[in-house]
C-alpha positions in Angstrom: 139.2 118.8 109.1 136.4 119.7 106.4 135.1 116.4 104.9 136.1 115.6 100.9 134.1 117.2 98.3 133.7 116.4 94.8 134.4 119.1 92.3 131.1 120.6 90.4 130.8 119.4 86.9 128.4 121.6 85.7 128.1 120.6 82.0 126.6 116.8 83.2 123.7 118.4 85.0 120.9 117.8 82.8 118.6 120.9 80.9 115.7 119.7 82.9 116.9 120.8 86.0 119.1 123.9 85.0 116.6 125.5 83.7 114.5 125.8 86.8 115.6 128.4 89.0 115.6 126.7 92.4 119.3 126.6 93.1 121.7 127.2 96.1 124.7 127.2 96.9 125.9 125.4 100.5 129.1 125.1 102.8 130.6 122.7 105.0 129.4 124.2 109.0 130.6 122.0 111.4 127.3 121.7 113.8 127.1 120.5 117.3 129.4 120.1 120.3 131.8 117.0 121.8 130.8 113.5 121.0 127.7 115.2 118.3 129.7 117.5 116.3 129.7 116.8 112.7 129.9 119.2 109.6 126.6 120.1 108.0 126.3 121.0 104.2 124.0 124.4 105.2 122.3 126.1 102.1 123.4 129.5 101.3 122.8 131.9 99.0 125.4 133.6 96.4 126.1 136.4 98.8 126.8 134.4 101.3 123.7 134.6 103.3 122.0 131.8 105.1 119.3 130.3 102.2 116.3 128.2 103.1 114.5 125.0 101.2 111.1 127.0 102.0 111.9 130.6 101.3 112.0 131.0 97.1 113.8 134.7 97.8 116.7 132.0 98.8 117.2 130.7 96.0 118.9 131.8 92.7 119.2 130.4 88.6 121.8 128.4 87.8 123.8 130.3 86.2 124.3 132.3 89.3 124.7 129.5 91.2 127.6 128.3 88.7 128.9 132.1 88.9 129.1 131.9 92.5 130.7 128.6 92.9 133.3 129.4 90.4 134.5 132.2 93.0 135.7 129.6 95.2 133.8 130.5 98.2 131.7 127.2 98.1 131.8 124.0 98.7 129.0 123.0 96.0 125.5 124.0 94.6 121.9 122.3 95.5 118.8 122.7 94.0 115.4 122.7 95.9 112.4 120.4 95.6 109.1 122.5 96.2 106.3 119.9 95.1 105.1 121.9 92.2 106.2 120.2 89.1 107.0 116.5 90.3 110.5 116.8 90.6 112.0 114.7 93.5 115.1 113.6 94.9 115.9 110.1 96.3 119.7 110.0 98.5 120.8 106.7 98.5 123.8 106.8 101.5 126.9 105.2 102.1 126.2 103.0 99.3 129.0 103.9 97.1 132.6 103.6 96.0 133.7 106.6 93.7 137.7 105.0 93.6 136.2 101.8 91.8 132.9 103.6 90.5 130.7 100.6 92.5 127.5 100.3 94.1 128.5 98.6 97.4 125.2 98.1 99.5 123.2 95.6 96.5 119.9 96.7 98.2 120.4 100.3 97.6 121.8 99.4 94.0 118.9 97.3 93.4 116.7 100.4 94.0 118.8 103.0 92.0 118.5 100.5 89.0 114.9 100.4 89.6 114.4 104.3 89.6 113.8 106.1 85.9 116.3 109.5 86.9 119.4 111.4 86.0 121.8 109.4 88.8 124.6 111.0 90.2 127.7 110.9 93.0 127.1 112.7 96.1 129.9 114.7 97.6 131.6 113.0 99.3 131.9 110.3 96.9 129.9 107.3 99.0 126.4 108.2 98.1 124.4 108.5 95.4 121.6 110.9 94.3 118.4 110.5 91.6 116.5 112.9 90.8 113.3 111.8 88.8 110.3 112.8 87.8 107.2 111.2 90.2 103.7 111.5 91.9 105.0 111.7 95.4 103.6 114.3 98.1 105.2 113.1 101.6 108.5 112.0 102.4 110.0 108.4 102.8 112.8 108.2 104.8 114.9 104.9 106.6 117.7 105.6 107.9 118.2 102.2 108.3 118.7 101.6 105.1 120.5 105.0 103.9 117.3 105.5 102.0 115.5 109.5 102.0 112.9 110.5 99.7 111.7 113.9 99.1 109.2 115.8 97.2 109.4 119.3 98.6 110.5 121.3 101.4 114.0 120.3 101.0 117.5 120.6 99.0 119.4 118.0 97.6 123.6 118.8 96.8 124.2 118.0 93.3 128.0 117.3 91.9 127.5 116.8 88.6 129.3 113.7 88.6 126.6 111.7 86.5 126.6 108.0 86.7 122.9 107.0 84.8 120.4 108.3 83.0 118.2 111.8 82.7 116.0 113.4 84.4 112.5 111.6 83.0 109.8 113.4 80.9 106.7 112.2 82.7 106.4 111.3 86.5 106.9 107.6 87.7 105.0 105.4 90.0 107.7 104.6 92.1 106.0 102.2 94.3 107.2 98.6 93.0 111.1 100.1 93.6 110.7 102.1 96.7 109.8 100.5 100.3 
């Protein structure tokens, strides 16, 4: 059975990102076989076609992408971090509670609180996404934690279900918050 998915809410999603035009769309795949199958939010593109987080023909405005997902052929949009313009995406996972609206892993609270960014629920409801403004050129990621960092080269889902904040003017130094 395909996982939960929040609804898009596409009126919280702040200017600053709209108005770039690095956006997907993406849909629940289920990936894998026996004990390793799980379902996989794959990037596609409004027609339907596979899209890529390195391949800008991929990708669309988002006004398309809101187009498109209003058809009812998605499961949600994402938007693409390419390392041009400082705009990054930290996914904090299995860290949240969207029945109660609480952070429920303090660590990964303690970092979202210490994070400048337009903060938001993740899909399914249990994680939470930032996307901010910073100096970053190589990925962080600890799984161990439920903490992923990117700068480029990937696509984060975005809900529109907006907890914090806005996406920052000017990049942060993100090293006093982030292992």
């Amino acid at each position: 059975m395909k996982p939960k998915t929040l609804p898009v809410l596409f009126q919280n999603i702040p200017l600053g990102l709209r108005s770039v035009p690095r956006w997907t769309l993406w849909n629940y795949v289920l990936i894998g076989e026996g004990e390793t199958q799980r379902w996989s939010k794959l990037p596609v593109q409004p027609s339907g076609k596979a899209a890529s987080s390195t391949n800008p023909t991929t990708w669309t405005d988002f006004l398309s992408a809101e187009a498109a997902y209003l058809t009812g052929r998605f499961d949600g949009i994402g938007f693409v971090f390419t390392g041009d313009d400082h705009i990054i995406g930290v996914d904090l996972d299995d860290c949240f509670d969207d029945i109660s609206n609480t952070f429920t892993n303090e660590e990964l609270e303690r970092i979202a609180n210490g994070i400048d960014g337009y903060m938001e629920i993740s899909p399914s409801g249990t994680g939470v996404k930032i996307f901010t403004l910073a100096d970053l050129h190589a990925s962080h990621v600890d799984h161990d934690k439920g903490l992923e960092i990117y700068p480029k080269n990937r696509y984060f889902t975005i809900t529109g279900h907006h907890l914090t904040g806005t996406l920052p003017t000017e990049p942060q130094d993100l090293t006093d918050h982030v292992p």
